[in-house]
The first five atom37 places (N, CA, C, CB, O) and aatype in JSON, in Angstrom:
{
  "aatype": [20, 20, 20, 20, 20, 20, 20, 20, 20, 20, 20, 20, 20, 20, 20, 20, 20, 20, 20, 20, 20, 20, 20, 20, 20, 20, 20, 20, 20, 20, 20, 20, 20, 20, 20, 20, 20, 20, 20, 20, 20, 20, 20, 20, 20, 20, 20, 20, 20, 20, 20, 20, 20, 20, 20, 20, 20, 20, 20, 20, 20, 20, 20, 20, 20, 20, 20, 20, 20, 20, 20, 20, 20, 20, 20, 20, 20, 20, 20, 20, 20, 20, 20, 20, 20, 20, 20, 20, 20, 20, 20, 20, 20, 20, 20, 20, 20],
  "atom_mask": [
    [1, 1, 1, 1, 1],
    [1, 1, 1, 1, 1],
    [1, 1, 1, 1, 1],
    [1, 1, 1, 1, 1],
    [1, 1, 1, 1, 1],
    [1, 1, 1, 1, 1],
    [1, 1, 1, 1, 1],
    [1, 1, 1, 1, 1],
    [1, 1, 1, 1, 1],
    [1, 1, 1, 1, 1],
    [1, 1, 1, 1, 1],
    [1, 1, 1, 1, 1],
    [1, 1, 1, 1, 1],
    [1, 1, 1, 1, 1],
    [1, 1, 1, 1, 1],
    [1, 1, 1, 1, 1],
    [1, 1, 1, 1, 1],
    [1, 1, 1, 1, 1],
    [1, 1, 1, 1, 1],
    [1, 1, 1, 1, 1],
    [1, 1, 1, 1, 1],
    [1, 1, 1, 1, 1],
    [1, 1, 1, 1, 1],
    [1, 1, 1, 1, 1],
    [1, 1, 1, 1, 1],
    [1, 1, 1, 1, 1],
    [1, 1, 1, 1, 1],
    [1, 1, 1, 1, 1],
    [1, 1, 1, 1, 1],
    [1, 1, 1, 1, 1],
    [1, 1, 1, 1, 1],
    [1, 1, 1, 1, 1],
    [1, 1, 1, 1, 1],
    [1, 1, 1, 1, 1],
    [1, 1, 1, 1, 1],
    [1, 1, 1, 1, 1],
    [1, 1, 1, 1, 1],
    [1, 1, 1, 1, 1],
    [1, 1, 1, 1, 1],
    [1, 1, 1, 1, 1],
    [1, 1, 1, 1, 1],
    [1, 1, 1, 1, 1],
    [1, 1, 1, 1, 1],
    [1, 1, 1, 1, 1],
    [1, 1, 1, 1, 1],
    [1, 1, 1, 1, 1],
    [1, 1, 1, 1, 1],
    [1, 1, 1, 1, 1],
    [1, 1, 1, 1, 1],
    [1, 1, 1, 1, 1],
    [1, 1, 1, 1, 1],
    [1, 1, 1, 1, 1],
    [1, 1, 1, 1, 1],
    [1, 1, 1, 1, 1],
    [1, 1, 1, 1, 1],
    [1, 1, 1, 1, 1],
    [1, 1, 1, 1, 1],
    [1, 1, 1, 1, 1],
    [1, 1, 1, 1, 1],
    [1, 1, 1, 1, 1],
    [1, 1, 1, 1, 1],
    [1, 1, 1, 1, 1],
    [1, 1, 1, 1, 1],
    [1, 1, 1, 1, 1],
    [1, 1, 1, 1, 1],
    [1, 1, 1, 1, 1],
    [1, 1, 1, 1, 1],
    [1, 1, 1, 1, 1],
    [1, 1, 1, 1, 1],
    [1, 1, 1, 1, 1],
    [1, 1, 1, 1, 1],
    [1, 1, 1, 1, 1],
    [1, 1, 1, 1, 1],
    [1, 1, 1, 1, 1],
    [1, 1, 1, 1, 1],
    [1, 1, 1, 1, 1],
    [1, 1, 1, 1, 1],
    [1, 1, 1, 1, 1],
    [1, 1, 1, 1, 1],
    [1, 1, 1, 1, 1],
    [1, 1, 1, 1, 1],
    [1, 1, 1, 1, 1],
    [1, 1, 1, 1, 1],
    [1, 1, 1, 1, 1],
    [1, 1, 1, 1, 1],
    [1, 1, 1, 1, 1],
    [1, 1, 1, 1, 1],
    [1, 1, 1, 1, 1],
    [1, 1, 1, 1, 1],
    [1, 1, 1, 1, 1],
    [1, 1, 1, 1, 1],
    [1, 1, 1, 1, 1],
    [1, 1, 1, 1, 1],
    [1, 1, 1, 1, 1],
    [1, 1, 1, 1, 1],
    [1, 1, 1, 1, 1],
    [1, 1, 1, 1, 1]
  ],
  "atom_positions": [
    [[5.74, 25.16, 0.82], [6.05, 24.9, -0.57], [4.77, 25.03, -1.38], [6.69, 23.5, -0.75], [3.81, 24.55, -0.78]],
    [[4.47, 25.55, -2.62], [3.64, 25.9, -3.17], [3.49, 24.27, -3.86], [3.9, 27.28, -3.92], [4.35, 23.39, -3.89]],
    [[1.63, 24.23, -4.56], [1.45, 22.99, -4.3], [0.16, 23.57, -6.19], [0.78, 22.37, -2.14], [-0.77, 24.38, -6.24]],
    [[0.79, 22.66, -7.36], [-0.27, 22.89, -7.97], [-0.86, 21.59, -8.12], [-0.08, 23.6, -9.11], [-0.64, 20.52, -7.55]],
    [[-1.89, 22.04, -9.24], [-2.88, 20.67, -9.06], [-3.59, 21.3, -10.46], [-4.11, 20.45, -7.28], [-3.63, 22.48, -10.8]],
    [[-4.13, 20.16, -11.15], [-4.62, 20.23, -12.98], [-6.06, 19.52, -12.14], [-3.39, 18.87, -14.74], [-5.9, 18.71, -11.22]],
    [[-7.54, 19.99, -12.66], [-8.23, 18.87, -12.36], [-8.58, 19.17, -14.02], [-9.45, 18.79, -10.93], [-8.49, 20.12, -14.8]],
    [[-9.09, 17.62, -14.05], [-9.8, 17.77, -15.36], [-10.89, 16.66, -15.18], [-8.79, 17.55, -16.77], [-10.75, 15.54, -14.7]],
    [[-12.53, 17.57, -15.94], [-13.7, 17.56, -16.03], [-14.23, 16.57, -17.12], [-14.02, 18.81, -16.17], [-13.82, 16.85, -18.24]],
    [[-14.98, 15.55, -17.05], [-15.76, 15.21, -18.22], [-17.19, 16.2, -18.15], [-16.1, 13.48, -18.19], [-17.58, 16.78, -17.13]],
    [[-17.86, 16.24, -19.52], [-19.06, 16.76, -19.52], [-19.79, 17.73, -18.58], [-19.63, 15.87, -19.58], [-20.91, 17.77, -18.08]],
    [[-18.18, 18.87, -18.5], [-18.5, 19.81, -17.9], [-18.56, 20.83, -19.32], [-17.51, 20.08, -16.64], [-17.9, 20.66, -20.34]],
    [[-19.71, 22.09, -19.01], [-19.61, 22.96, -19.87], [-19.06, 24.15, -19.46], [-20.65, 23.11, -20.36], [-18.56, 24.2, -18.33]],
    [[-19.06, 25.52, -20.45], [-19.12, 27.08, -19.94], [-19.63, 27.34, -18.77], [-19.87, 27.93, -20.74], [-19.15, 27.74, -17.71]],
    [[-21.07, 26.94, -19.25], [-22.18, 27.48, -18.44], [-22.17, 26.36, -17.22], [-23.73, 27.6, -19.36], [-23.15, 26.4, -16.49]],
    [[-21.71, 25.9, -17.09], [-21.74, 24.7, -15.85], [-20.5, 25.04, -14.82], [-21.46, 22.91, -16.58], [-20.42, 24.61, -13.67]],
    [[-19.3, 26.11, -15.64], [-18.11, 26.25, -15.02], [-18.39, 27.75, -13.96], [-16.83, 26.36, -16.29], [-18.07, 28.01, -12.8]],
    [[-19.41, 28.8, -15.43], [-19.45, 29.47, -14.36], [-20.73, 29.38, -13.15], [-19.31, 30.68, -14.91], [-20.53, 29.85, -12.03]],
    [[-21.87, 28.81, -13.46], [-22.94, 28.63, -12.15], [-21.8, 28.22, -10.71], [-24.34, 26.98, -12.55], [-21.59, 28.71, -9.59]],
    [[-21.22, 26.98, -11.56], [-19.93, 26.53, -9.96], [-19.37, 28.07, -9.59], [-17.98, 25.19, -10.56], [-19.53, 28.34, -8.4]],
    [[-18.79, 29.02, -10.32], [-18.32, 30.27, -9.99], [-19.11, 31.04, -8.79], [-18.35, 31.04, -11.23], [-18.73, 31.26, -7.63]],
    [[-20.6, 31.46, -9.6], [-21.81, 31.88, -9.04], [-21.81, 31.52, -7.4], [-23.02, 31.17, -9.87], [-21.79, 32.29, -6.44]],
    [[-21.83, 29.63, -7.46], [-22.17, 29.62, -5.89], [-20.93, 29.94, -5.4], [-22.73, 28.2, -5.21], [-21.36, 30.37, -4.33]],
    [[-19.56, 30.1, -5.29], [-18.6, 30.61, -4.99], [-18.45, 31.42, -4.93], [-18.0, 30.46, -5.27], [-17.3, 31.69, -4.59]],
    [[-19.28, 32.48, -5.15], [-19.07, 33.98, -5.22], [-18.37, 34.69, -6.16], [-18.54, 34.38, -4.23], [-18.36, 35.92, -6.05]],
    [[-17.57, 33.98, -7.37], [-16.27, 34.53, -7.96], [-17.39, 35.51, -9.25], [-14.85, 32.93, -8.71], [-18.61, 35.44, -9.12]],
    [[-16.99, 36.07, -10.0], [-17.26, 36.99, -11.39], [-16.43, 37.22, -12.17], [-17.63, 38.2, -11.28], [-15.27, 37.56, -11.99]],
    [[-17.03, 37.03, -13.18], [-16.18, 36.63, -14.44], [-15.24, 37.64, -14.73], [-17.01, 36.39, -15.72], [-14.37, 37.43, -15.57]],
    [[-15.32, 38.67, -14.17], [-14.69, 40.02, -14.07], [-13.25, 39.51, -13.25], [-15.78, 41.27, -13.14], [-12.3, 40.28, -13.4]],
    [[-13.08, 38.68, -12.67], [-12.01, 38.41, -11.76], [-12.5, 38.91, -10.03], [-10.59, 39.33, -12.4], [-12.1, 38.32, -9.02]],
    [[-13.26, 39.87, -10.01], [-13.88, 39.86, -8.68], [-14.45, 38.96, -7.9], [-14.62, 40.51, -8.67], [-15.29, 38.26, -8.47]],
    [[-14.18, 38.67, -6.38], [-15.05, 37.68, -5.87], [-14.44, 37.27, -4.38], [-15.12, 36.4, -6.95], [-13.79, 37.94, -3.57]],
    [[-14.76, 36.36, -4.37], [-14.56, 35.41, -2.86], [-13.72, 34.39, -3.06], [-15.91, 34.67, -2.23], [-13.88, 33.28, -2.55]],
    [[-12.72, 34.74, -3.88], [-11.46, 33.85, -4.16], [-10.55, 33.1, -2.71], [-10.35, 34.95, -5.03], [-9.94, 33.66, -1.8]],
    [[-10.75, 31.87, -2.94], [-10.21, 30.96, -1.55], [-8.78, 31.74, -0.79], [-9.63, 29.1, -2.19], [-8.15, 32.67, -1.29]],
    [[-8.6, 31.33, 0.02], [-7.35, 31.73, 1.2], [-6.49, 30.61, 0.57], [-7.74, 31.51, 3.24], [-6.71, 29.4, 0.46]],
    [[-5.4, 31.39, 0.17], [-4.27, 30.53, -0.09], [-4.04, 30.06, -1.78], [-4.53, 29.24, 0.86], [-3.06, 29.43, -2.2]],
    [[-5.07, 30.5, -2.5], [-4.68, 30.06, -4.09], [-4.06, 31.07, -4.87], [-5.92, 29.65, -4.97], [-4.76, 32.07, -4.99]],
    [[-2.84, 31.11, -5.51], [-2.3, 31.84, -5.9], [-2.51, 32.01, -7.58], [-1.21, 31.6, -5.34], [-2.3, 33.1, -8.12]],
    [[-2.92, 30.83, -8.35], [-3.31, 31.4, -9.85], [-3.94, 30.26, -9.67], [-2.26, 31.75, -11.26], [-3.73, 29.25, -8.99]],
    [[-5.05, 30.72, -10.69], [-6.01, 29.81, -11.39], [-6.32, 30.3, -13.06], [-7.48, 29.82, -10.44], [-6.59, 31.37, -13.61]],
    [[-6.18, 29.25, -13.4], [-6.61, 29.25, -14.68], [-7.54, 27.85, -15.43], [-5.31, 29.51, -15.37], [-7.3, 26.69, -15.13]],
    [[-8.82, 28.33, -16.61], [-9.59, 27.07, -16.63], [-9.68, 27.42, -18.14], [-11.09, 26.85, -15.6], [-9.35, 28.48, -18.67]],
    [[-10.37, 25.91, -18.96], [-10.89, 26.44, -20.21], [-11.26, 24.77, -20.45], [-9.69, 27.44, -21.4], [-10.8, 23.82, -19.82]],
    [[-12.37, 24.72, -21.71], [-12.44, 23.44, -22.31], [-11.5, 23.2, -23.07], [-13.46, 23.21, -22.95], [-10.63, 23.87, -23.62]],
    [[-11.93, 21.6, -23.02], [-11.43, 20.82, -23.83], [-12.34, 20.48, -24.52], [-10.8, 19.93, -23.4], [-13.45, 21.01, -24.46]],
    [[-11.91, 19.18, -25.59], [-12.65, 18.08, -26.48], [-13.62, 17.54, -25.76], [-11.81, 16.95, -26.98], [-14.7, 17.42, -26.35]],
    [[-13.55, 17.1, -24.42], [-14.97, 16.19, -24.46], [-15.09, 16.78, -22.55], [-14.71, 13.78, -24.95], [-15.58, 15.97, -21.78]],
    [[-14.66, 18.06, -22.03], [-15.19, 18.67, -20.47], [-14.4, 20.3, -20.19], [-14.54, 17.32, -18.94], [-14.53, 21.4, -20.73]],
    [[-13.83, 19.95, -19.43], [-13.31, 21.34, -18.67], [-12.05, 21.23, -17.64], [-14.57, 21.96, -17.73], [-12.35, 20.7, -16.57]],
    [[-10.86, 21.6, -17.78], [-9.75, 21.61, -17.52], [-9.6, 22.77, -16.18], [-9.03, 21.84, -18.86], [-10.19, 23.84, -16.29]],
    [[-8.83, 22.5, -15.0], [-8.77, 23.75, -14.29], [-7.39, 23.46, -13.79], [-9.96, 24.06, -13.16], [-7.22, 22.41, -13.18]],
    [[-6.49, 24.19, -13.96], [-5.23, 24.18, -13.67], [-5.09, 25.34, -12.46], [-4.39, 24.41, -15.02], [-5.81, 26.33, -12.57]],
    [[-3.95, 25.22, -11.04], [-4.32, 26.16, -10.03], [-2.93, 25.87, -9.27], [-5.87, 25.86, -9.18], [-2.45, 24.79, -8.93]],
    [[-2.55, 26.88, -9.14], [-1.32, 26.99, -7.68], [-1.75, 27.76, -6.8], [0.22, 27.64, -7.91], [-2.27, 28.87, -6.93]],
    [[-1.4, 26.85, -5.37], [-1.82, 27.21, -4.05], [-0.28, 27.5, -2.97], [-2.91, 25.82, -3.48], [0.92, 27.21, -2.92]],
    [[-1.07, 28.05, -2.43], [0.49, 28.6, -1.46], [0.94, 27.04, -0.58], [-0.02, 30.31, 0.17], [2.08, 26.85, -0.14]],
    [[-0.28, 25.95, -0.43], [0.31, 24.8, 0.18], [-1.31, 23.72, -0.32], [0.8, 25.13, 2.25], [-2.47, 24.01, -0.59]],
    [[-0.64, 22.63, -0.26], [-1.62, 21.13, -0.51], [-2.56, 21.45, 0.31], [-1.0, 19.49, -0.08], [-3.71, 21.27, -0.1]],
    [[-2.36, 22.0, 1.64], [-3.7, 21.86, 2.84], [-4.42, 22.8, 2.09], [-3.48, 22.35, 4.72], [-5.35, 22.41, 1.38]],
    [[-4.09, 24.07, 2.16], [-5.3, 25.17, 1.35], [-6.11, 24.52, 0.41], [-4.63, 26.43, 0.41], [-7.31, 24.81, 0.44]],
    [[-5.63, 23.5, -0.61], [-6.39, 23.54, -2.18], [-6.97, 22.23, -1.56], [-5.33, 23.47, -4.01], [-7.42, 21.54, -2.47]],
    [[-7.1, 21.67, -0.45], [-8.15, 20.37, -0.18], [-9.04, 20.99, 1.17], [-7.15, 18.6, 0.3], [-10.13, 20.53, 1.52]],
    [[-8.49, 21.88, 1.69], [-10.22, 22.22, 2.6], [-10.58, 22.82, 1.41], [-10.44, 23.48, 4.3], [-11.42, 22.01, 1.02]],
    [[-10.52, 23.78, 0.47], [-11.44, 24.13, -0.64], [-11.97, 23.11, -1.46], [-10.86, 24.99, -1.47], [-13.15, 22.86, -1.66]],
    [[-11.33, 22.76, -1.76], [-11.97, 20.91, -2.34], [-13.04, 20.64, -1.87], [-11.16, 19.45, -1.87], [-14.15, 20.7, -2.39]],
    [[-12.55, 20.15, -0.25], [-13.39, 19.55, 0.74], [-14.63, 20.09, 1.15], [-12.73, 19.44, 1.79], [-15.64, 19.49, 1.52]],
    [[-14.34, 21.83, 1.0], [-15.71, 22.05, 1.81], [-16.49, 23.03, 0.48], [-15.42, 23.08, 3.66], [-17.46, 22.59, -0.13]],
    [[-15.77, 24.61, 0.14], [-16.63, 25.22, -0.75], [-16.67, 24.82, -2.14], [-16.38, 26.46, -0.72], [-17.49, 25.23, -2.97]],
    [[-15.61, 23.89, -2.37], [-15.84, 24.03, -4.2], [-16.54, 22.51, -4.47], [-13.94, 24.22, -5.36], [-17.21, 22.36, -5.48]],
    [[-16.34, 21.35, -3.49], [-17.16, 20.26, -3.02], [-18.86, 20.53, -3.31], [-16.81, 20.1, -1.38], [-19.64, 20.12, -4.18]],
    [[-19.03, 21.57, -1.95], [-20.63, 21.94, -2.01], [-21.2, 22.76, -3.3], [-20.98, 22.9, -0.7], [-22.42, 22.93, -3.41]],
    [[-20.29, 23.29, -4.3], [-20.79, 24.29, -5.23], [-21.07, 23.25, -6.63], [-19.54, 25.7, -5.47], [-21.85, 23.58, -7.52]],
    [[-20.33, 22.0, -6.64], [-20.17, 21.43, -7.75], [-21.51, 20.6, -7.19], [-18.63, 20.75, -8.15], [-22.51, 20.77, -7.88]],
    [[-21.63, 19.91, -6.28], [-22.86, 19.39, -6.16], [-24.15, 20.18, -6.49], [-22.9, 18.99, -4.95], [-25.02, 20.0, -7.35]],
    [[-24.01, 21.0, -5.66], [-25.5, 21.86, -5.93], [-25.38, 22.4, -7.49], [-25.71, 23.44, -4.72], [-26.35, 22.94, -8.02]],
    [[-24.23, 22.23, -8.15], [-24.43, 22.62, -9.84], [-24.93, 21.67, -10.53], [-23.16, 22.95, -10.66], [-25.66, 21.95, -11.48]],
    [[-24.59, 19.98, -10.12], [-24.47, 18.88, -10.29], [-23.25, 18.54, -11.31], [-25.66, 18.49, -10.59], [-23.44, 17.97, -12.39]],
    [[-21.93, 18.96, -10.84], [-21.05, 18.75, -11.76], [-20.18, 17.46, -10.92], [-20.23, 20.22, -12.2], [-19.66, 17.44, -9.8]],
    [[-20.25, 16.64, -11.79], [-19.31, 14.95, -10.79], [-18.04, 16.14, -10.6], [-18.58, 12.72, -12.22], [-17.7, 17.32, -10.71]],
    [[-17.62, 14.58, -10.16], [-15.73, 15.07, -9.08], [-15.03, 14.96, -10.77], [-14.63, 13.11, -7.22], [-15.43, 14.52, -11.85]],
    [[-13.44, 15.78, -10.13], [-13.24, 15.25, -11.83], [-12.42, 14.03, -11.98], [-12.41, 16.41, -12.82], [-11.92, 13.42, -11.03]],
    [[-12.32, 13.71, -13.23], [-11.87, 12.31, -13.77], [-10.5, 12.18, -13.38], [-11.99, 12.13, -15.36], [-9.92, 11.16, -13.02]],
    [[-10.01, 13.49, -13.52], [-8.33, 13.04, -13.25], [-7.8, 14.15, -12.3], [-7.23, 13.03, -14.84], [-8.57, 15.08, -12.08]],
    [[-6.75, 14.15, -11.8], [-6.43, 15.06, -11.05], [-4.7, 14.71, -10.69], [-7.53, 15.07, -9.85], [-4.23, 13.78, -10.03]],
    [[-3.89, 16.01, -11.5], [-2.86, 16.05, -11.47], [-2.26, 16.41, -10.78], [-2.61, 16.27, -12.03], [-2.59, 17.6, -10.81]],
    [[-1.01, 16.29, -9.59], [-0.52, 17.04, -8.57], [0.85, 17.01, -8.8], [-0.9, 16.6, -7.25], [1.53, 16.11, -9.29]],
    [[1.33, 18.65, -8.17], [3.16, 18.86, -8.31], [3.26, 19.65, -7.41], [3.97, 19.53, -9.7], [2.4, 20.51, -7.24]],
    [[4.41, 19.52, -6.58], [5.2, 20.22, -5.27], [5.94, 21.03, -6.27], [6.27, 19.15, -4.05], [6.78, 20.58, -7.06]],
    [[5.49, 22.47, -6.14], [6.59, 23.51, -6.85], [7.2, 23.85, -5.88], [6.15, 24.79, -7.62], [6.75, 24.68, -5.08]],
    [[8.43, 23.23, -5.75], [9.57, 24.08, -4.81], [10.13, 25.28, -5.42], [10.89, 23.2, -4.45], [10.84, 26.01, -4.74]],
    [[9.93, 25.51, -6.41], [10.65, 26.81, -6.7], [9.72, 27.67, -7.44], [11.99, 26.62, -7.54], [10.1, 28.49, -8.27]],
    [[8.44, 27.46, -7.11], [7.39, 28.88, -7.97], [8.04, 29.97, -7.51], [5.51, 29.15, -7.5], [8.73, 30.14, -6.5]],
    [[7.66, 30.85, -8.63], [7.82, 32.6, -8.09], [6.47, 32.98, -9.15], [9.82, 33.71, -8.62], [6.18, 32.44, -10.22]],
    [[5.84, 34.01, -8.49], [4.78, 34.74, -9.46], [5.84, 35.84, -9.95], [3.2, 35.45, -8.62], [6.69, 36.35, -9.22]],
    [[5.58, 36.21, -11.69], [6.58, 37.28, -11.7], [5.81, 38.6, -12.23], [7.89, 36.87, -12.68], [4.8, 38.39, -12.91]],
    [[6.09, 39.57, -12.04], [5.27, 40.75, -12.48], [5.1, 40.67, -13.79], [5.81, 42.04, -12.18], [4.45, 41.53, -14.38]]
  ]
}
């Protein structure tokens, strides 16, 4: 079952969203080293951080990425964990052309 998840950032910036990119390998181009198992991502600010909204093909995929590469990239950026973090079991996603 596909599995999304909202995190949202205090006193995260642009430039703080993409360095986290950088150590991840991703480019702003959409090219990169995009995780096993995430099926859309989408990010942007807000009023007072940085919003990242994301569907994964399952819950396990989007927490070893958590856990291990997007964990180690936010530290070494120094961006905290985020403040809130929204979760939903999409039983019925479809990506549509």
């Amino acid at each position: 079952m596909a599995y999304g998840v909202v995190l949202v950032f205090d006193e995260v910036s642009v430039e703080d969203y993409w360095a986290v990119n950088a150590k991840l390998g991703i480019e702003a181009d959409g090219s990169g080293d995009w995780p096993a198992g995430m099926l859309m991502h989408s990010a942007g600010p807000t009023g007072s951080g940085w919003l990242v909204s994301e569907v994964w093909e399952t819950k396990a995929d989007q927490e070893v990425f958590m856990a291990g590469r997007l964990g180690a990239a936010l530290g070494e950026v120094g961006v905290a964990a985020p403040v809130q973090v929204i979760e939903s079991d999409l039983e019925n996603y479809r990506i549509q052309p």
